[in-house]
N, C-alpha and C positions, 0 to 999 in steps of 0.2 A: 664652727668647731673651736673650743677655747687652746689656746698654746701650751702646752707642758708647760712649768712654773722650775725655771731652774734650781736645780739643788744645792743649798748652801755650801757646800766643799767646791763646787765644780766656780761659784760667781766669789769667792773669797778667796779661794788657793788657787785654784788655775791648775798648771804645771806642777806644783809642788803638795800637790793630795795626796797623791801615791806613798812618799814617801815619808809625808808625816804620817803618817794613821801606822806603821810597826807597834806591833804590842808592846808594853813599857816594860816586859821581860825580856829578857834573852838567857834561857837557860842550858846549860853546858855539864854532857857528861861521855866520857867516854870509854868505860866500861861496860862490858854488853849488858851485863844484868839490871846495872844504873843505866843504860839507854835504854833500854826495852821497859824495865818502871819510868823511867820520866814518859815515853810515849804514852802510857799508861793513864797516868795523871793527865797529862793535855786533853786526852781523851773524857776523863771521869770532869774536868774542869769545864770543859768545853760546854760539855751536859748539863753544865750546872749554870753556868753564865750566858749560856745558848751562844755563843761564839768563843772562836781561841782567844785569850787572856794572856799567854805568853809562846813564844815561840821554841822548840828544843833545838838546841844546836850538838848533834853528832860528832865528837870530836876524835878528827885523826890525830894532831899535831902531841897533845899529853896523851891520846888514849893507847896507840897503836905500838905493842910491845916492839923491841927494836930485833928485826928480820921477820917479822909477821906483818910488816906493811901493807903487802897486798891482801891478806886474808882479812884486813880490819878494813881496810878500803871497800872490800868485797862486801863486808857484813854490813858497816854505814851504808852502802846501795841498797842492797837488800832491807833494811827498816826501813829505810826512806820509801821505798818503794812498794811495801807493808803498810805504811803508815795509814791509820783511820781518814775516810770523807772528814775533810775540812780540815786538815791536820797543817800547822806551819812547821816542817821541818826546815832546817840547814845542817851544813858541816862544815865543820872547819878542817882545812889539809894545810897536812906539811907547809914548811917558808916556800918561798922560792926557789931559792937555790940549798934545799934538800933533796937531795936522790931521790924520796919516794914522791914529788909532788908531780913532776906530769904524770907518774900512773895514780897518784889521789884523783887527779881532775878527769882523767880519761874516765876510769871505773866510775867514780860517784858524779858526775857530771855526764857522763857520758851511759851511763843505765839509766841514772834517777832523777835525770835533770828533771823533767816533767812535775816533778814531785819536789822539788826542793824549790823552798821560797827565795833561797840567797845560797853563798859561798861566804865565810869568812876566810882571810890570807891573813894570818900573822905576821907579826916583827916588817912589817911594810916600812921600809926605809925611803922610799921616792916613786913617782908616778911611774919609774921607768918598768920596777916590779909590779904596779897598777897592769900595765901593757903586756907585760908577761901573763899575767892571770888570764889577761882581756885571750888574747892569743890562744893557749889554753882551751877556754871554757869556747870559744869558737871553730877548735878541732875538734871538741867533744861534741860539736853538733847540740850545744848550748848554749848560743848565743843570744837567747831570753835574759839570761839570768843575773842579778846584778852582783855586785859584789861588797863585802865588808869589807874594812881593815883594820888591824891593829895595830895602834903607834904604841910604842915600845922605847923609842930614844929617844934624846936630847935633839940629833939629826931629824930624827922624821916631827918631831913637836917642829921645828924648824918649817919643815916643809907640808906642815899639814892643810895650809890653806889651798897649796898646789895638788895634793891629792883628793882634797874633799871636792875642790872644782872638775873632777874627770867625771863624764856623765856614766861611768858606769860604776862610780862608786853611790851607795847608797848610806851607808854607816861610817862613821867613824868611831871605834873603842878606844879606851885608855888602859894600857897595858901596866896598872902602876908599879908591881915588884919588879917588871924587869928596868922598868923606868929608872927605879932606885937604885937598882943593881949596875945599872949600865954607870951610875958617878962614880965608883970604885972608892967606897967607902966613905963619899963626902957628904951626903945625905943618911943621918941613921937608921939603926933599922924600925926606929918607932913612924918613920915616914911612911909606911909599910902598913900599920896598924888602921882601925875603921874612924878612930879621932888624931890620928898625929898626920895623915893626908892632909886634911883641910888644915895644916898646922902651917909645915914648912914652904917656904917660897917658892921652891922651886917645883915642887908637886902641885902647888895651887898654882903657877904662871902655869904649867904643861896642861893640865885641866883647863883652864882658861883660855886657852887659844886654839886649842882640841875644839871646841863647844863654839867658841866664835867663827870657827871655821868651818863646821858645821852650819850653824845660821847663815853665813855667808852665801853660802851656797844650794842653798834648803835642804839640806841633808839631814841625819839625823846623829844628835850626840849621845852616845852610849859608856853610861860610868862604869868603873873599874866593878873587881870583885871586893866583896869584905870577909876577910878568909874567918873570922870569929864566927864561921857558920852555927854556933848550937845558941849565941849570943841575940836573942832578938832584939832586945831593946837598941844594944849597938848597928845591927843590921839596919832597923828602921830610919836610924836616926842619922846614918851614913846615907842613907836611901833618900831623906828630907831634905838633907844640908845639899845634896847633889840638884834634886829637882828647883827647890826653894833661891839658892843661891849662887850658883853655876851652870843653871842654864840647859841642865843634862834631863833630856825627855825618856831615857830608857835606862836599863842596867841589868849588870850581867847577874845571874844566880849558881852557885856551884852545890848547892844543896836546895833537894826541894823546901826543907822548912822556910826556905829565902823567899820564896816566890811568891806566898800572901803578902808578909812585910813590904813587897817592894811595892806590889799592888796598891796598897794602903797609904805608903809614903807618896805615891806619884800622883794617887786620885786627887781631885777638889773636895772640895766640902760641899753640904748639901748645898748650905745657904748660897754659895757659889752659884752651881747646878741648877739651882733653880732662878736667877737672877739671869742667865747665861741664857736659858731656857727662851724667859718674858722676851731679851733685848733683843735676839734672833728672829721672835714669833713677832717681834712690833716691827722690824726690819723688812721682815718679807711683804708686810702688811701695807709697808710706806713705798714696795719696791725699791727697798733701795736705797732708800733716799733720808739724809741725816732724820734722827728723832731726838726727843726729850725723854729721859726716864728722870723722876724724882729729881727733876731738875737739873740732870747732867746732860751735855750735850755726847751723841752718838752718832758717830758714821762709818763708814765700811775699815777704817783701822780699829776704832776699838770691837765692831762687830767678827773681822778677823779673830781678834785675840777670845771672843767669848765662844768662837765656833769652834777653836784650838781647843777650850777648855771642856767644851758639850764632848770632841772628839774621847781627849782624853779622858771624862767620864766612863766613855763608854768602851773604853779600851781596857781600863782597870775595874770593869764590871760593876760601876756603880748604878743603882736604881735612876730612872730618865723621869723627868717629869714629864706628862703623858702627851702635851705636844708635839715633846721632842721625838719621841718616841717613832713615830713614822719618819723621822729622817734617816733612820737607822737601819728599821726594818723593812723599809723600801727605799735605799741609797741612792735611787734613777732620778727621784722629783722627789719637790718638797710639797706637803701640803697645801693646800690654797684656803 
């Protein structure tokens, strides 16, 4: 009887598979009419790319008018728990120390945990608020579920390598207007904008250590919004500079028109894809064991890095070369 042939993610990542593979979107609304169309689209998308492409994230924190807390807490359970086979939902609830967040976590973690892929906590200042969450989603009889956060200050950029290290954080965001807002007028407000971000220092160091801390810990780094939502060209090209040159494997979308754009920015190129394809299918073929392509030498670090890239193909819905292709639609083994 021949052995299973292990699967490229399970003999390259190990531990840290799970967490890489999040869709390179994270889209966010919390209006019901705008949550119920974005479920909508995930759905019509899904159909189209035969898997989820982005994930929607249900938001209490901007959505939930102020003294309708619990009936927007209610209704985010309620879609979440609506939600289409194969759906990635999340939500994001109230801070920490907002009145309405242990009843966010109870209701929506506590109905719909089942159904929700994560929790995002905003304005996360220190692990200590990590452990409040933890606490939380484990009276909710939620204790699957992992957690986002979003850094938000200069304090938490500080301490983001100690929060990205807590095994129940999954995500790290970059929270960049409040970021800006928190230096009390020392940053302008062009820092804010989809080109004056990657401008000023102190937005590209917080960026930067967000994303290194991430890596650190194999988590995953998740870039800011770019509020010029009717702007594509800006969208995109905020969505490039992020993937290409800081490090950042995902990002947020606050308008559907965001969500092909970010697709697009984050995918590889064919020629990529298909070179990524060859070094994996000659890998499997040597066991393992370094090879030559076109005269480069290859071994299980650069084959890592081209299985990242095969992943990310196929998380931005790009076409597989037909090798690849069984790694995907049967995730358990790889081909032999």
């Amino acid at each position: 009887m021949t052995a299973a042939v292990p699967h490229p993610r399970e003999v390259l990542l190990g531990s840290q598979a799970a967490a890489l593979t999040l869709p390179v979107c994270d889209h966010y609304s919390g209006v019901e009419a705008r949550m119920r169309k974005s479920l909508q689209l995930q759905a019509e998308m899904q159909q189209e790319f035969g898997h989820c492409v982005f994930d929607v994230t249900l938001d209490c924190e901007d959505g939930a008018p102020v003294g309708q807390e619990r009936e927007h807490a209610q209704l985010v359970a309620q879609l979440a728990s609506n939600a289409a086979a194969g759906a990635r939902v999340a939500a994001r609830v109230h801070t920490v120390d907002h009145p309405a967040f242990a009843q966010d976590m109870d209701i929506i973690a506590g109905q719909a945990g089942q159904r929700l892929c994560h929790i995002m906590i905003p304005k996360v200042e220190s692990v200590d608020d990590v452990l409040q969450a933890e606490r939380a989603l484990l009276a909710a009889g939620a204790g699957h579920l992992p957690l986002h956060a979003l850094i938000e200050s200069p304090a938490a950029v500080h301490r983001a390598f100690e929060i990205a290290a807590h095994p129940r954080i999954q995500s790290l965001s970059f929270g960049l207007m409040d970021f800006v807002s928190a230096h009390g007028g020392a940053i302008p407000a062009s820092g804010m904008t989809s080109a004056g971000q990657f401008q000023h220092p102190l937005v590209v160091r917080a960026k930067l250590e967000i994303a290194a801390a991430c890596h650190a810990n194999g988590k995953v780094p998740s870039h800011c919004v770019v509020t010029e939502f009717s702007d594509t060209a800006a969208m995109q090209a905020a969505a490039g500079r992020a993937a290409r040159e800081f490090g950042y494997t995902r990002m947020w979308s606050i308008h559907p028109a965001q969500i092909r754009p970010i697709l697009a920015a984050f995918a590889p190129e064919d020629a990529e894809i298909a070179r990524a394809a060859r070094i994996i299918a000659a890998a499997i073929d040597a066991d393992w064991a370094p090879i030559s392509e076109e005269g480069v030498l290859h071994d299980r670090a650069s084959y890592r890095y081209f299985w990242q890239l095969l992943e990310r193909a196929h998380q931005t819905g790009r076409a597989l070369p037909q090798q690849a292709q069984a790694w995907f639609a049967n995730p358990d083994s790889a081909p032999t």
